[in-house]
TORDO-747307 format. One line per 3 residues: number of its first residue (from 1); their letters; for each residue y, z, x of N, C-alpha, C. Coordinates in steps of 0.05 Angstrom, whole numbers. Atoms other than C-alpha are relative to their C-alpha. Layout:
<nodes>
NUM> A> Y:Z:X:Y:Z:X:Y:Z:X  ...
</nodes>
This chain:
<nodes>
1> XXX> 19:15:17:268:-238:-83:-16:19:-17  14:-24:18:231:-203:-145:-28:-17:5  29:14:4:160:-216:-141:-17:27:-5
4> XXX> 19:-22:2:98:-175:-168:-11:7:22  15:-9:-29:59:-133:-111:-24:-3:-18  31:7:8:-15:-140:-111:-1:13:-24
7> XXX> 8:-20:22:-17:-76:-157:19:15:-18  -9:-5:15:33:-66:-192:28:-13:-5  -28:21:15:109:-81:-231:27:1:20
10> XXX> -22:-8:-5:183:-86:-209:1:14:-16  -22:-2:25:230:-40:-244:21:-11:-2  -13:13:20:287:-58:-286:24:-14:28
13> XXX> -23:1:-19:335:-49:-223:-12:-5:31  13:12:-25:287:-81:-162:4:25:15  -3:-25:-27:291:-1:-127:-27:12:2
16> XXX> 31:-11:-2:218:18:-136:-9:-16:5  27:11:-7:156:-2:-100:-10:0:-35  16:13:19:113:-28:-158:-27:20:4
19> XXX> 19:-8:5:65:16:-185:-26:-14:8  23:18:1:-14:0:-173:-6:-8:-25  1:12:24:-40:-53:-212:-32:3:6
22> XXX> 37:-6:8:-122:-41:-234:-1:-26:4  12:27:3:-139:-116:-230:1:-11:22  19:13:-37:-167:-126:-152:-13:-7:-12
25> XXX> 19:19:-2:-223:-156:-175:4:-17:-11  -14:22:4:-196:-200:-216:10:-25:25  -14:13:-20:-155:-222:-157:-31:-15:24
28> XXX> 12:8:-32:-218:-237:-107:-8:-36:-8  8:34:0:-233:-309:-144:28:-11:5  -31:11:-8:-154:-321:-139:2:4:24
31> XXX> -6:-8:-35:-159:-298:-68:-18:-26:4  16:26:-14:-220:-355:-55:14:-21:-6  -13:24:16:-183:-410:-102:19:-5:22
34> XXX> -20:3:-21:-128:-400:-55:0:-8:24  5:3:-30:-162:-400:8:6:-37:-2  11:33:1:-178:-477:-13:28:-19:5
37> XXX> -33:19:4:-98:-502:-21:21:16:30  -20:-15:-16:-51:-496:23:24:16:-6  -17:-37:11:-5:-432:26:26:-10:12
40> XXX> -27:-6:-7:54:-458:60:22:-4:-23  -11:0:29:81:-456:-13:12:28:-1  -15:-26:12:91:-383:-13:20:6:22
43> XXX> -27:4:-15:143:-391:47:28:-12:-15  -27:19:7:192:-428:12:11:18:-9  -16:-13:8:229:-376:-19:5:22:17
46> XXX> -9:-20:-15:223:-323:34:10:9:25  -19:10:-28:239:-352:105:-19:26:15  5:-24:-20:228:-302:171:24:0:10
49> XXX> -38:1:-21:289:-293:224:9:-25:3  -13:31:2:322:-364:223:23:12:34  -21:1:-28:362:-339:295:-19:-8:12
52> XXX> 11:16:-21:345:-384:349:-8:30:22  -2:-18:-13:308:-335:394:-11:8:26  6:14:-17:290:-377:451:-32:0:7
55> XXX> 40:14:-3:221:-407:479:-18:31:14  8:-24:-7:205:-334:512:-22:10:-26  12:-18:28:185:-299:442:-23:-21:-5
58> XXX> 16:15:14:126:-313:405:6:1:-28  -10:4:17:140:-336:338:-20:20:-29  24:-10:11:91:-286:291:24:10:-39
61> XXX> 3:-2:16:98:-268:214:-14:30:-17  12:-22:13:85:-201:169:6:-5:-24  -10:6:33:76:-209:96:0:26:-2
64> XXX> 7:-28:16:88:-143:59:-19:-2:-22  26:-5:16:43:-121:4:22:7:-30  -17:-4:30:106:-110:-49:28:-5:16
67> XXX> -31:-1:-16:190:-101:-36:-4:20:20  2:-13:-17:206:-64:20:10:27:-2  -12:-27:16:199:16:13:-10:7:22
70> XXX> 2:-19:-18:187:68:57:-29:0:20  29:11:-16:113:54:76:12:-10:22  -8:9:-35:151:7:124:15:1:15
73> XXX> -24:-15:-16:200:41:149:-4:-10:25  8:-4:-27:164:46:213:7:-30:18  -5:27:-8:165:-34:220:26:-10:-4
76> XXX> -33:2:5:244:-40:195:12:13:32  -5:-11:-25:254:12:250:-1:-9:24  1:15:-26:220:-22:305:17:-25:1
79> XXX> -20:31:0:257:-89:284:34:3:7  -32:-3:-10:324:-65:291:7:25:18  -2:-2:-8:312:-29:344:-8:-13:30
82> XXX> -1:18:-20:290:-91:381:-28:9:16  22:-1:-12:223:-71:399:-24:-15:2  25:29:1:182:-133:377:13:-20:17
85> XXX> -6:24:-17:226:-173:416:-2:10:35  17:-6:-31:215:-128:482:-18:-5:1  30:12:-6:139:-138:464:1:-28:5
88> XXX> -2:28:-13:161:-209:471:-14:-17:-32  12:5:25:149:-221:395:35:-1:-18  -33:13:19:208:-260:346:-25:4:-34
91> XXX> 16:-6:20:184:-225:281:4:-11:-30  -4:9:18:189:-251:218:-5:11:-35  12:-11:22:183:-206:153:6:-12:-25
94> XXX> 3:19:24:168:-239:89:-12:20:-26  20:-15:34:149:-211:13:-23:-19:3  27:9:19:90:-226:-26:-7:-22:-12
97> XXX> 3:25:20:61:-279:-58:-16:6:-24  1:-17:20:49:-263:-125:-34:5:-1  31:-3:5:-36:-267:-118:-2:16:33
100> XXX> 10:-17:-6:-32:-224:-64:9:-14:33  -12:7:-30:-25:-221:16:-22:-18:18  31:11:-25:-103:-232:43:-10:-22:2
103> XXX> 15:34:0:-120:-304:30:24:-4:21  -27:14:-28:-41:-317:70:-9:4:22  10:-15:-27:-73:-271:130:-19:-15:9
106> XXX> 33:8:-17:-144:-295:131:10:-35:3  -5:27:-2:-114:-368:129:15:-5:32  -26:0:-20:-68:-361:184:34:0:5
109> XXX> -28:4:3:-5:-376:150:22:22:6  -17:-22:-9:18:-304:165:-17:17:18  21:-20:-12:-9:-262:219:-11:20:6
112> XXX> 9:-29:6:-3:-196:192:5:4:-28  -11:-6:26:6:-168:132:-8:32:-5  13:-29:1:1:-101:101:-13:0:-32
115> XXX> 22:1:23:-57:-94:48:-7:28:-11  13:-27:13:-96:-29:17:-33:-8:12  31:11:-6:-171:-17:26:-20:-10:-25
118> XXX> 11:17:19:-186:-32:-36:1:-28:-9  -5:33:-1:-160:-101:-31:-23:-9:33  23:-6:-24:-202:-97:41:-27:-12:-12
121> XXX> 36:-2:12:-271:-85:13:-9:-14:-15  11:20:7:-275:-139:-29:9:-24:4  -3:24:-11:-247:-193:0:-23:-1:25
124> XXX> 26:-3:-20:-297:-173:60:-23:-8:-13  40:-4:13:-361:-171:8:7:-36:-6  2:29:8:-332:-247:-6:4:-17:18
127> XXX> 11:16:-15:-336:-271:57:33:-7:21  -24:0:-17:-254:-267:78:4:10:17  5:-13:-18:-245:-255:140:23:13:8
130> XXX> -35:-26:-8:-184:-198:148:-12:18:9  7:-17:-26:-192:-143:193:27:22:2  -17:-18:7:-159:-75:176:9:11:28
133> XXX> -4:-1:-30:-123:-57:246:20:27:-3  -14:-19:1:-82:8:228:5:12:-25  -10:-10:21:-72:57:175:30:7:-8
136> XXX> -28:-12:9:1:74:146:5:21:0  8:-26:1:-16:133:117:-29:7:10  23:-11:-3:-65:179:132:-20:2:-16
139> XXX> 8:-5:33:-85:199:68:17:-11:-22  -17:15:19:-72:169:1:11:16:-21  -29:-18:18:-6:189:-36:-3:0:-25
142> XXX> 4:16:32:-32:165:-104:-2:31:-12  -1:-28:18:-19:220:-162:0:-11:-17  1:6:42:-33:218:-244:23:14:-5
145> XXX> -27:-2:4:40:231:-259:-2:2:-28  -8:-7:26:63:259:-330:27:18:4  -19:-10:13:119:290:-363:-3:44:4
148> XXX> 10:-15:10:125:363:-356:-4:14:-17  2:-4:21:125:376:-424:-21:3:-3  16:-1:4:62:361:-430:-19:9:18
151> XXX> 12:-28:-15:33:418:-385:-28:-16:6  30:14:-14:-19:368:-348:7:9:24  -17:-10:-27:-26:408:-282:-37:-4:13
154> XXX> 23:14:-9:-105:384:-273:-17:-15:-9  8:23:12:-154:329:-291:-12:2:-30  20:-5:35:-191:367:-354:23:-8:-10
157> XXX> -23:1:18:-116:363:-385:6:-30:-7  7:22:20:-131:291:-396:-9:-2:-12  1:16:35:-163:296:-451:13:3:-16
160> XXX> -24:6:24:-139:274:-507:27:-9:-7  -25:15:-11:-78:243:-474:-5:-27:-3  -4:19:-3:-60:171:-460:13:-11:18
163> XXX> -5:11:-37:-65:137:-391:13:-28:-7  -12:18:-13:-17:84:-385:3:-17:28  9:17:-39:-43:28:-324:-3:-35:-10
166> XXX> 16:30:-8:-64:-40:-316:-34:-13:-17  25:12:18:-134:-47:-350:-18:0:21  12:4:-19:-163:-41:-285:-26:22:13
169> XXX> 25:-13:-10:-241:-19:-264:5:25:20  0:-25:-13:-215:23:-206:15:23:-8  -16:-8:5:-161:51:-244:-12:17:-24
172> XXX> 14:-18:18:-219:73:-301:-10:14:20  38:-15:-14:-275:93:-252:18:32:21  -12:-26:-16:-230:149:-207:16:12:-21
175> XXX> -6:-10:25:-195:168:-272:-22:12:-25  20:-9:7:-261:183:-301:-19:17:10  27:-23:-23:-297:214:-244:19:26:0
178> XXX> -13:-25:-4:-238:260:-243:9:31:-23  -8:-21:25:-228:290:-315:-44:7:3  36:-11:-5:-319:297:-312:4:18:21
181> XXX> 4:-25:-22:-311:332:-243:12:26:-11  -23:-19:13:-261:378:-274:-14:16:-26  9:-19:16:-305:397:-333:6:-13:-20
184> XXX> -16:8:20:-273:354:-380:-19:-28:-14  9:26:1:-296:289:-417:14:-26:-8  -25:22:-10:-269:230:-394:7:-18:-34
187> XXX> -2:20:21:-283:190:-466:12:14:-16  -22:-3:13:-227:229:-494:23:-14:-3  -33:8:-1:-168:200:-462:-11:-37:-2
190> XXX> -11:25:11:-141:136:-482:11:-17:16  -19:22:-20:-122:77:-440:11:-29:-17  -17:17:7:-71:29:-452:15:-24:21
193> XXX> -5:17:-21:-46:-31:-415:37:0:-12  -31:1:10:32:-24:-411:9:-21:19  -11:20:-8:46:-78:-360:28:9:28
196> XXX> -19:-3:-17:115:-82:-313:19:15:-20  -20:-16:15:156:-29:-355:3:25:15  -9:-25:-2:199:33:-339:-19:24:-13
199> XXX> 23:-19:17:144:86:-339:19:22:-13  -10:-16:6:187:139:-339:13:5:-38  -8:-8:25:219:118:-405:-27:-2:-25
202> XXX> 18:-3:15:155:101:-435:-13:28:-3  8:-31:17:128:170:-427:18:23:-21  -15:-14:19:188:192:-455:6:-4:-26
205> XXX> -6:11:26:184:150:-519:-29:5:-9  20:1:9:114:180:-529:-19:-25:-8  17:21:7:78:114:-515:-27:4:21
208> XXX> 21:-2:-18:33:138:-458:10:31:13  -3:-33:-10:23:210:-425:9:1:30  0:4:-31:12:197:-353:-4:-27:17
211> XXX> 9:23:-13:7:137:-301:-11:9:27  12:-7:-34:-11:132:-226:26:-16:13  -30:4:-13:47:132:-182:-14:14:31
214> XXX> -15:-14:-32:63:146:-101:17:25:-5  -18:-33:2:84:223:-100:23:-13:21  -32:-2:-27:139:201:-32:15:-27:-19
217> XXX> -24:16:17:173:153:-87:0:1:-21  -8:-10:29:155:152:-160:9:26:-1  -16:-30:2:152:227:-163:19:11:13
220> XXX> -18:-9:-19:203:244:-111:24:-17:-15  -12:10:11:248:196:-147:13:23:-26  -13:-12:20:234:233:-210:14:28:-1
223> XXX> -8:-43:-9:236:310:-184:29:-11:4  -22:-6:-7:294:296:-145:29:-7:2  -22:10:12:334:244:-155:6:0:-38
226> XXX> -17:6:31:340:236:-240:4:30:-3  -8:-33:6:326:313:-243:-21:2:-26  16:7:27:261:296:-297:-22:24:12
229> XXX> 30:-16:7:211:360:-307:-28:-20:9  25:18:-4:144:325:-274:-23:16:6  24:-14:-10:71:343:-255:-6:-10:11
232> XXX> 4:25:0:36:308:-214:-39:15:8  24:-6:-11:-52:308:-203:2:-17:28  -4:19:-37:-52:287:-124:-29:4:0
235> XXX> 42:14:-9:-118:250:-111:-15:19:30  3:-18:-28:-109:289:-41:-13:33:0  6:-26:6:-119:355:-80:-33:-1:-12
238> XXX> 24:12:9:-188:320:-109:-24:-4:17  22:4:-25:-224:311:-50:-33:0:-2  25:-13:6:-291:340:-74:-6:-19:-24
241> XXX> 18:23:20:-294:295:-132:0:-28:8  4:27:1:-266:222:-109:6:13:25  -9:15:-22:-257:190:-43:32:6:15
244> XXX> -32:8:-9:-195:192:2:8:-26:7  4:26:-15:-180:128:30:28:-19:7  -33:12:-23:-126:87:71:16:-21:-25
247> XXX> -19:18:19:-68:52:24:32:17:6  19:22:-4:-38:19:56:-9:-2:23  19:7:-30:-66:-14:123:13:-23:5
250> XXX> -18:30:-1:-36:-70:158:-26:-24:14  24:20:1:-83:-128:170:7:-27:21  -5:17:-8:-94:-179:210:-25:-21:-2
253> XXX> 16:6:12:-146:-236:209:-23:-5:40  13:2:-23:-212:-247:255:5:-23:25  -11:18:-23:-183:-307:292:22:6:21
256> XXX> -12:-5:-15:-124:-275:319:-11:19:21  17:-19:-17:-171:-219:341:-14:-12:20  20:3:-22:-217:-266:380:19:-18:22
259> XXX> -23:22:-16:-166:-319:399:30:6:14  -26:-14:-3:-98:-277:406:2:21:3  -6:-24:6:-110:-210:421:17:20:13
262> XXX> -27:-12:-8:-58:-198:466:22:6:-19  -18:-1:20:-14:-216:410:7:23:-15  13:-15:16:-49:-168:367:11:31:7
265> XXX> -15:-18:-9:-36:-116:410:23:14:5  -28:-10:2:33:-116:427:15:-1:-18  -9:-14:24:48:-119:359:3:28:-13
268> XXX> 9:-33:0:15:-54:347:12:16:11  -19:-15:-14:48:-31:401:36:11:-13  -27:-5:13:115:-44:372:-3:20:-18
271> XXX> -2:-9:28:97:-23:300:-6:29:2  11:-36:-4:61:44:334:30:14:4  -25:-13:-3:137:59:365:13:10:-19
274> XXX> -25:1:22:167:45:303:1:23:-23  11:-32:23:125:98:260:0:26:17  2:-32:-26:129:146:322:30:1:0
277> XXX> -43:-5:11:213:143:312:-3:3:-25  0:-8:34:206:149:236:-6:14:-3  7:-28:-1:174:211:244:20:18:17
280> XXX> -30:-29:-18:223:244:296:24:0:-17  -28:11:13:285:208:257:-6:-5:-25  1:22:27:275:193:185:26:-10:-10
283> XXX> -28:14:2:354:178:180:1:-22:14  8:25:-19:341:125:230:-12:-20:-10  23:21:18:286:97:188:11:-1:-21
286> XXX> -6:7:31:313:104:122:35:-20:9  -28:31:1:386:59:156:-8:-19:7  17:30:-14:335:11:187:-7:-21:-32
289> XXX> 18:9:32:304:2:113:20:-10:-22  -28:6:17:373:6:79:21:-27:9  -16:14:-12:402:-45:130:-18:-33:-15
292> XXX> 19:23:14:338:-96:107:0:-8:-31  3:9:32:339:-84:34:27:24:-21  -18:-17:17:406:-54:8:11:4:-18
295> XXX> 1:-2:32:391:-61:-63:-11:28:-6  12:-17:10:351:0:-57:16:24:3  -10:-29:8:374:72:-81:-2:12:40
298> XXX> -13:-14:-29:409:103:-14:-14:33:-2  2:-31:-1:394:176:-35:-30:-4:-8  33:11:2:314:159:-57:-13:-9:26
301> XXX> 13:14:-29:305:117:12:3:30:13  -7:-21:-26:336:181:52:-13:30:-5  21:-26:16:298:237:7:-42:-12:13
304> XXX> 40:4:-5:220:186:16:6:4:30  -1:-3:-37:241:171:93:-8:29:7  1:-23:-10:242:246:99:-27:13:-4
307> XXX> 18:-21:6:186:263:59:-33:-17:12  28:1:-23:134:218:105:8:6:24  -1:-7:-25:157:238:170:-32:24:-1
310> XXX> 24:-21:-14:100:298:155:-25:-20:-19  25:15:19:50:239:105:-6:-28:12  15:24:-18:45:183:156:-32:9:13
313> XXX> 32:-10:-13:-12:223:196:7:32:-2  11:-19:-2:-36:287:206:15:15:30  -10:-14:-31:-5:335:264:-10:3:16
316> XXX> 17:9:-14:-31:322:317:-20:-23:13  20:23:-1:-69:260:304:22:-19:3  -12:25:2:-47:192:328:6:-12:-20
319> XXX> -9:13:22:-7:148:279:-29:-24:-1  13:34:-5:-55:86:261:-31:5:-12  24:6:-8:-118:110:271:-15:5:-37
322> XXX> 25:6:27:-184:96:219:-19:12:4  22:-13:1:-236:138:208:-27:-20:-7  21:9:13:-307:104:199:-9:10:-28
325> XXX> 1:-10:19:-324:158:158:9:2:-41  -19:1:25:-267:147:101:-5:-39:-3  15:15:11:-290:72:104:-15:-5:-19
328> XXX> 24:-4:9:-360:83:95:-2:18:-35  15:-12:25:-358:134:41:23:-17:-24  -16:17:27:-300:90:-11:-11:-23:2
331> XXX> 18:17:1:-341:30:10:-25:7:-25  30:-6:7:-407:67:-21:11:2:-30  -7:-3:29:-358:89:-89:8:-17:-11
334> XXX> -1:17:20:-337:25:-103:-29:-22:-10  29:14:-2:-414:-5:-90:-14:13:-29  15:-26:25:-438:57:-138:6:0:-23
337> XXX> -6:4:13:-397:47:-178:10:-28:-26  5:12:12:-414:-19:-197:31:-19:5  -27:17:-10:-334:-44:-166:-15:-23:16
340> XXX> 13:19:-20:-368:-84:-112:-35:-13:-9  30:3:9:-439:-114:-119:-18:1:34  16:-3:-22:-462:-114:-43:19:23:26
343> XXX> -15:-14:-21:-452:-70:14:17:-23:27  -9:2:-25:-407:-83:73:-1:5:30  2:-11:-37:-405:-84:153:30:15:5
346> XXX> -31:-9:2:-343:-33:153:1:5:26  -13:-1:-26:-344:-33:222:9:-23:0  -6:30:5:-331:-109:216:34:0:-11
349> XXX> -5:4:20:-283:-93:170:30:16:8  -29:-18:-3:-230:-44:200:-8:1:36  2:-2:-29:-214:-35:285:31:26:9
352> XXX> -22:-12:-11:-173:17:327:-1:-7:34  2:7:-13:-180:-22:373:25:-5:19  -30:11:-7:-102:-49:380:14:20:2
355> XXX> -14:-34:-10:-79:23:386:20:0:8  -4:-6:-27:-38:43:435:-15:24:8  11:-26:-13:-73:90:485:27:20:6
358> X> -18:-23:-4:-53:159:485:-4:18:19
</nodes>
């Protein structure tokens, strides 16, 4: 099924995750509108496991947050290695609905889903009640991607370029904080709304300089599979000027937490196994992923699979876990920055609670 992800496009050939799309806020009155109607609308085209899988299992639901790419390896993995059904869980994975995953979650219609924190933080300031229960990554993969032709190798080298995105507040305001931190001034470069199009060929037809892409797929795609000269600015290398912050996060909503939290848990459980094998095995994970969605590029899945085994977490550190800290302070920059209008309870708002102990 082609459908938009919260934040960004298909390409031409349904094998890429979908760029981020700038227009969360936009989305948070389409997230309330929604709350109001009923959602079992965005089921009809996407089903869960249709095998009878007797009265044992519990019957539960994961929306994704776009098509299925390497982010979820970890949950492909556990599924076909039958580990949600030892937790005693008949799983059901489902796409997107084109306004997004968190109104389906906080409603009930699905009982997990995997979100961002920037989709998080303002659905929270509006009163939805989702509940961030695990990080994916550790840190976020996001890079300002260009051509290397055009010898952009840090943020001053935007000026006087042309950012190709979405039109979107978060997509200025960390694109701005980062050519200023850098020395540079941001009201040089040029933004443009290019929509669901082949970035790659757009920068190459001189219509835009750089976008914002996932380094373990756009750029990894371009380095290694087409064989395209690239640069990329990694937000991770930025640290000192913006925020780090969890994208994505898988979500669940405050009812299952108070009412179901066994559930809750041995979900986690599974999904913890499944990213704890995707890291020992990423051939494992990338035939789990290939077996689910085998439209996608074979040599791209088995190149990203490989290249999070070391960008899921940190060495050493448990898969999953949430820092308060990295909350609190991207909470405060989108407040500051005039994204949000009130603060948040981010303890409220994210739990590591569902773990597994280590």
């Amino acid at each position: 099924m082609k459908q938009l992800s919260v934040f960004g496009r298909q390409s031409p050939a349904s094998q890429d995750p979908p760029r981020r799309r700038g227009r969360w806020r936009q989305r948070v009155g389409i997230v309330l509108a929604l709350l109001l109607l009923p959602t079992m609308v965005f089921f009809a085209a996407c089903g869960g496991d249709d095998d009878d899988n007797g009265d044992d299992l519990e019957k539960v639901t994961l929306m994704l947050n776009w098509t299925p790419n390497t982010q979820h390896a970890g949950i492909y993995l556990a599924q076909a290695k039958g580990w949600y059904r030892e937790a005693g869980i008949d799983l059901g994975i489902i796409e997107p609905a084109q306004a997004g995953v968190e109104q389906v979650v906080a409603t009930g219609n699905a009982q997990f889903g995997i979100s961002v924190q920037e989709g998080v933080i303002p659905a929270r300031e509006q009163g939805i009640p989702i509940v961030s229960i695990a990080a994916i990554m550790q840190h976020n993969d996001s890079s300002f991607f260009a051509l290397g032709s055009d010898n952009i190798t840090r943020p001053k080298d935007f000026e006087g370029k042309t950012y190709g995105g979405y039109g979107g507040p978060l997509e200025a305001e960390i694109l701005n904080t980062l050519v200023q931190c850098d020395g540079g001034d941001p009201s040089t470069v040029k933004h443009i709304e290019v929509g669901n199009i082949d970035y790659l060929a757009g920068m190459e037809q001189d219509r835009f300089d750089f976008v914002w892409v996932f380094e373990g797929w756009d750029a990894l795609r371009a380095r290694e599979v087409e064989n395209i000269p690239v640069t990329s600015v990694r937000f991770a290398d930025h640290l000192d000027c913006i925020p780090d912050w969890y994208t994505p996060v898988i979500i669940t909503n405050e009812s299952m937490i108070a009412d179901r939290p066994e559930t809750v848990r041995k979900f986690m459980e599974a999904t913890a196994r499944g990213y704890a094998a995707a890291i020992e095995d990423s051939q494992a994970a990338a035939d789990a992923l290939l077996e689910a969605a085998s439209e996608l590029d074979r040599e791209l899945v088995e190149l990203s699979a490989r290249y999070h085994t070391t960008h899921y977490v940190d060495e050493g550190r448990q898969w999953g876990l949430q820092d308060e800290a990295t909350w609190t302070t991207f909470e405060a920059f989108l407040r500051e920055a005039g994204l949000t209008s009130k603060e948040i309870d981010v303890q409220a708002a994210f739990t590591n609670e569902f773990l597994p102990n280590q």
